[in-house]
VMD Tcl script that draws the C-alpha trace (Angstrom):
set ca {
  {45.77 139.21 201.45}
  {46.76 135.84 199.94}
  {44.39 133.34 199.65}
  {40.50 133.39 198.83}
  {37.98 133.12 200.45}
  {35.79 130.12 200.13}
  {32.61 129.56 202.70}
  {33.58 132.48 205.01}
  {36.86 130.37 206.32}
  {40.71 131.61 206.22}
  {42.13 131.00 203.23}
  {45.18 130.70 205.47}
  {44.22 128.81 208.74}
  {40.21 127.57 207.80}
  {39.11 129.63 210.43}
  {35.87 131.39 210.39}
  {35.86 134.71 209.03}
  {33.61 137.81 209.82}
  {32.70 140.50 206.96}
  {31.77 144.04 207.53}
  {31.19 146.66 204.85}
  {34.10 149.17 204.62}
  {35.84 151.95 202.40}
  {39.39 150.29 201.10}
  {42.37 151.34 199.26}
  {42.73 149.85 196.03}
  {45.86 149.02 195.27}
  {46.11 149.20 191.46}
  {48.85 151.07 190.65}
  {47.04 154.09 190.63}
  {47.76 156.97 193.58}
  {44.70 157.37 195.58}
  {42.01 154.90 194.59}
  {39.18 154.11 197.25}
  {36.68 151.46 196.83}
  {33.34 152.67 199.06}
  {31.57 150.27 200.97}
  {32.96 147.34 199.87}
  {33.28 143.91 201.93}
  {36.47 142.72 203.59}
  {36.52 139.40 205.86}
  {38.89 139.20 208.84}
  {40.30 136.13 210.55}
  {40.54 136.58 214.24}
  {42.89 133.88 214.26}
  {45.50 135.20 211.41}
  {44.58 138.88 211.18}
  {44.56 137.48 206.89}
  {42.38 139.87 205.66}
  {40.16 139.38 202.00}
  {38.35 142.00 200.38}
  {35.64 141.08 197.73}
  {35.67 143.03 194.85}
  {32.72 143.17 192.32}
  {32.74 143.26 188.96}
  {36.60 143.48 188.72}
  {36.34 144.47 185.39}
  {34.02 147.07 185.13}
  {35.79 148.83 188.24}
  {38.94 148.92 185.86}
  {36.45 150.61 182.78}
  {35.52 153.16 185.42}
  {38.93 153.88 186.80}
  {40.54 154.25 183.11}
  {37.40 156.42 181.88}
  {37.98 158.48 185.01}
  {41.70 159.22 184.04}
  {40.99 159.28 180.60}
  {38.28 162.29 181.31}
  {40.30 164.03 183.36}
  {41.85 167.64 183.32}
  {45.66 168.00 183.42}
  {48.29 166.01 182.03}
  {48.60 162.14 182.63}
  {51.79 160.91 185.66}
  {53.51 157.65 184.44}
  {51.43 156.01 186.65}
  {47.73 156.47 185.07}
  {49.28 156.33 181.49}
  {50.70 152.82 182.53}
  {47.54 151.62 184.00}
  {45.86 152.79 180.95}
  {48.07 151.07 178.53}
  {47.70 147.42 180.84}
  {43.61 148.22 180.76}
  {43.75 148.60 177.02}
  {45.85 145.04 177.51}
  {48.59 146.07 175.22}
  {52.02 145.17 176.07}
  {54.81 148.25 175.94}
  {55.94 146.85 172.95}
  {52.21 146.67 171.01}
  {51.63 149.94 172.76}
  {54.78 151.85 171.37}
  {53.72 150.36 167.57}
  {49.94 151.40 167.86}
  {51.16 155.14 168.49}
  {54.40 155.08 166.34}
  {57.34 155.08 169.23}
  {60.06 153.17 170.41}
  {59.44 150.43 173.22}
  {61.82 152.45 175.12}
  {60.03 155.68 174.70}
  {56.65 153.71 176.36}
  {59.26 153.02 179.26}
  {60.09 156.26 179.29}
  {56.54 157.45 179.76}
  {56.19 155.22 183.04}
  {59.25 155.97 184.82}
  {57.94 156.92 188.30}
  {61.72 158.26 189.23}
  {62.54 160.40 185.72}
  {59.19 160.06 183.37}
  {59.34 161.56 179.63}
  {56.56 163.49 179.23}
  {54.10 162.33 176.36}
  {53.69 164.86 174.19}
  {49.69 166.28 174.25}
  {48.94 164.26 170.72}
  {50.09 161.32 172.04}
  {48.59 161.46 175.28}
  {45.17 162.37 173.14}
  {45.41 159.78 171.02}
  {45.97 157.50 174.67}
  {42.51 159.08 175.93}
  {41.03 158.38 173.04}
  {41.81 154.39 172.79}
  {40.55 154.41 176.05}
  {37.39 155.81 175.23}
  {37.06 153.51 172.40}
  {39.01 150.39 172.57}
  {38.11 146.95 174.25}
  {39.80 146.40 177.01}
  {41.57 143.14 177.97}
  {39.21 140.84 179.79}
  {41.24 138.83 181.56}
  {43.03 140.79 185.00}
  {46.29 138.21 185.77}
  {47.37 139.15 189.46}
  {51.00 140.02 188.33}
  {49.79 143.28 186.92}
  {48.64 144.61 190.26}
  {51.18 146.12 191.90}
  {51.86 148.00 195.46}
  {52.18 151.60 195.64}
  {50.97 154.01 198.19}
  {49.04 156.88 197.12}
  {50.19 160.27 196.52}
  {48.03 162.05 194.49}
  {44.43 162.90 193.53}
  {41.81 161.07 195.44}
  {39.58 158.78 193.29}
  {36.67 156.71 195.33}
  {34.30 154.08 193.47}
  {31.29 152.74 194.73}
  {29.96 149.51 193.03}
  {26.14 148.74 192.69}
  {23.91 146.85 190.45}
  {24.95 148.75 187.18}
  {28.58 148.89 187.80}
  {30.99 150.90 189.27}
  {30.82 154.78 189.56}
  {33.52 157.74 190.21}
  {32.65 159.90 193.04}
  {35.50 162.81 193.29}
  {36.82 162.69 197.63}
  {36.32 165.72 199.31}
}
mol new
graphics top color blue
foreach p $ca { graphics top sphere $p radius 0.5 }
foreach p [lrange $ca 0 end-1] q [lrange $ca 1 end] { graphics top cylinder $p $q radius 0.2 }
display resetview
């Protein structure tokens, strides 16, 4: 997926696309995320494929409301996801709850993560719940990872986006 697409032609090659609704992996950084019944345009020419995705914003409300509502303790993957939704850099993050910036790191190391203590990671839950989240979604904070864990699957419709917990 590189390119948009504009009057159902490649973004690539300008050749006509088709759409069909399907169920996607959203690749957010987040272990398991499935958008339901969303539409993605192929190229038969290419094989580029471009998946629309509604309300962009929203979706990332729902997704960090989900993980902030959740049972169990928070990976270094959902609190940095959290953190980027709340659109605070490490280093605004780790003053707002009274840490190092390298302590933040610490909390989003996939390979060795700190734990954050169960105050802190209240007090994370919490901002989430309350604060205003960055508006703006740059494409350098998406980033490629292939699930691993729980299975989270969003369906948009007129009203938003909505959590629906995968069998």
């Amino acid at each position: 997926m590189s390119k948009k697409v504009i009057d159902n032609r490649c973004g690539a090659c300008r050749t006509e696309m088709s759409g069909a609704r399907e169920n996607v992996r959203y690749e957010c950084g987040i272990d398991g995320v499935t958008l339901v019944n969303v539409m993605v345009y192929r190229c038969p020419n290419c094989g580029e494929r471009e998946i629309e995705i509604p309300y962009v914003e929203k979706l990332h409300r729902a997704i960090a409301m989900d993980l902030a509502r959740q049972p169990g303790r928070l990976g270094p993957k959902e609190i940095r996801f959290m953190r980027t939704y709340l659109g605070l850099s490490s280093g605004d993050f780790a003053r707002k709850i009274g840490v190092d910036k390298a302590t933040v790191s610490r909390y989003e190391r996939v390979d060795s993560p700190l734990p954050m203590g169960p105050q802190t990671e209240r007090l994370l839950r919490l901002m989430v719940m309350s604060d205003k989240p960055v508006e703006d979604y740059p494409i350098e904070r998406v980033t490629k990872q292939k699930p691993k864990h729980a299975q989270m699957r969003l369906e948009a419709n007129k009203k938003g986006w909505h959590v629906a917990r995968a069998a």
